[in-house]
Phi, psi and omega in degrees: 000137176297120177292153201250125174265148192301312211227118149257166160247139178258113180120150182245031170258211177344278188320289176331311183282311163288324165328270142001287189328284172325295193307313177262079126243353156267033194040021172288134164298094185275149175211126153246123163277090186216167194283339190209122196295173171067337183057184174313345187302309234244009163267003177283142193283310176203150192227133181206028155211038165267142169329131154093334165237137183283324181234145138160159206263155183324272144003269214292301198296330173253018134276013182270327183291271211336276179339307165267015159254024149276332185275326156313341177095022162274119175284115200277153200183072175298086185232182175241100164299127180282308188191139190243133167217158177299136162217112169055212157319333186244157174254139162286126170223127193281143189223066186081193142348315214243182189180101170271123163242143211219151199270312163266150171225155219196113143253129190222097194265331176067197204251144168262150151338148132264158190234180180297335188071047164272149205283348166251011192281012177267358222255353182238343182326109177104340213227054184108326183247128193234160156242019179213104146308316184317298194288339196263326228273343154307318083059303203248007174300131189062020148261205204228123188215163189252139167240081158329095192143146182205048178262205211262305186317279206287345151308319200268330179275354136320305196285358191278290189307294199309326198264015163190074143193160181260348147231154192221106179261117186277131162259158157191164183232036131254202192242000172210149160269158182252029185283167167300137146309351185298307154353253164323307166325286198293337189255325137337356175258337191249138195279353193252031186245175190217123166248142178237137186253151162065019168224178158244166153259109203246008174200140247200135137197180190149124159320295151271344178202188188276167185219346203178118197240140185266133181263171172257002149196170218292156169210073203081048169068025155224156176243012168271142134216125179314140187188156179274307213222146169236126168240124208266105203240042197250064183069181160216185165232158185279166153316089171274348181294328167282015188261286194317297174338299155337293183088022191266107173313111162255130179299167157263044134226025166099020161236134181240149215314109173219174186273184157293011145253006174107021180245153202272190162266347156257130202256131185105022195232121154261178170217176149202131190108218173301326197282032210213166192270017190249168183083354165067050201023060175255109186274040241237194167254322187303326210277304191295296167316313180313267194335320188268016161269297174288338178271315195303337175248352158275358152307295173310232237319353183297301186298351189261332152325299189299341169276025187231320159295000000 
């Protein structure tokens, strides 16, 4: 018989992880399940507005959370959940092979890449074209690369870019970027960078690998620019397939729906962090904490209900 947990949590980042923390100091038997510790966080190049660090890398600040909910007694699990399904009072949650059952559920799913939607962009995907600077971007020193996007992400990885490649082209497709000004401050100092405002990028080409992104209109009398590499920095969306499985209430763009205390329209199901309408789309790690904080004791008080009855 499968042992049955107070909590599983689905997802490693933030949420996910404070989620775990919060859970076993209410002494619930927690299990987090994910494909990858850390989420999109621990792809960042540098975090300079979490509490308590002034600096500090992407990587490092969420294996510093993973460690303490493991050391907290939170049971650790790198898998791809497949499926959650209702069993009586408990969800079955599928792994492969394998199969966990939990009184509770916690999703804290985080966010998927958005991509350009180009009818050849997997085709380069490994081949010039990244969605992690963090991960790819050593790779590209002394070359010449393009980044897309003109939030805090394609700014810090431009500054990133700038200090070991010798040109770095910012796309965007408005006329101001929305990075902090702390940013933007930074990224004005450096000469070896070019914003090209008000376009996209509407093509991919190359042989083996990319050589050359197509603009939707001219830039310095051409609509090409040669480049090794393009990094794609325009957001994400959340991760919908355990949502839909659910039966878990969603706005209409896929983030879903909860109370102030974290709870879905399924009852015994939270949801917490980006993938969810709270925080007032403020996407943040801090934010993302809160939340997997806030479902972990209202788990608790669920369960603590359900033992009176």
């Amino acid at each position: 018989m499968s042992e049955i947990y107070d909590l599983v949590i689905v997802g490693g980042g933030p949420a996910g992880l404070t989620a775990a923390i919060y859970a076993t100091r209410y002494q619930l038997k927690t299990l987090v399940l994910a494909t990858v510790f850390g989420g999109t966080a621990a792809q960042a190049h540098k975090i300079c507005n979490f509490p308590s660090y002034k600096s500090i890398k992407g990587f490092e600040l969420m294996e510093k959370m993973r460690i303490h909910a493991q050391d907290s007694g939170a049971e650790m699990k790198m898998a791809t959940v497949k499926r959650i399904e209702k069993k009586g009072e408990k969800f079955k949650i599928l792994v492969g092979s394998e199969e966990y059952l939990a009184k509770t559920i916690v999703l804290a799913l985080g966010m998927k890449h958005r991509q350009l939607g180009l009818s050849n962009e997997s085709k380069y995907l490994g081949r010039g074209l990244s969605y992690c600077f963090t991960c790819d971007g050593s790779f590209f020193k002394n070359r010449v690369v393009a980044v897309v996007g003109g939030s805090n992400a394609a700014v810090t990885a431009v500054l990133y870019f700038a200090e070991i490649c010798p040109k770095v082209y910012l796309i965007y497709r408005k006329n101001k970027l929305r990075a902090e000004p702390v940013w933007t401050n930074l990224l004005a100092k450096k000469k070896n960078v070019e914003i090209v405002y008000d376009t996209n990028v509407i093509g991919l080409s190359g042989e083996s690998k990319l050589e050359k992104i197509k603009l939707d209109k001219n830039y310095q009398n051409k609509r090409e620019i040669v480049t090794d590499g393009l990094f794609i920095e325009i957001g994400g969306e959340p991760t919908r397939k355990l949502i839909q499985l659910l039966a878990v209430e969603i706005d209409e763009q896929g983030f879903a729906k909860i109370n102030s205390g974290g709870e879905t329209n399924i009852q015994g199901v939270w949801a917490a962090g980006d993938m969810t309408v709270a925080s007032d789309g403020f996407r943040q790690i801090i934010t993302a904490c809160a939340q997997g904080a806030v479902a972990a004791q209202s788990v608790f008080k669920y369960l603590q209900r359900e033992k009176k009855k």
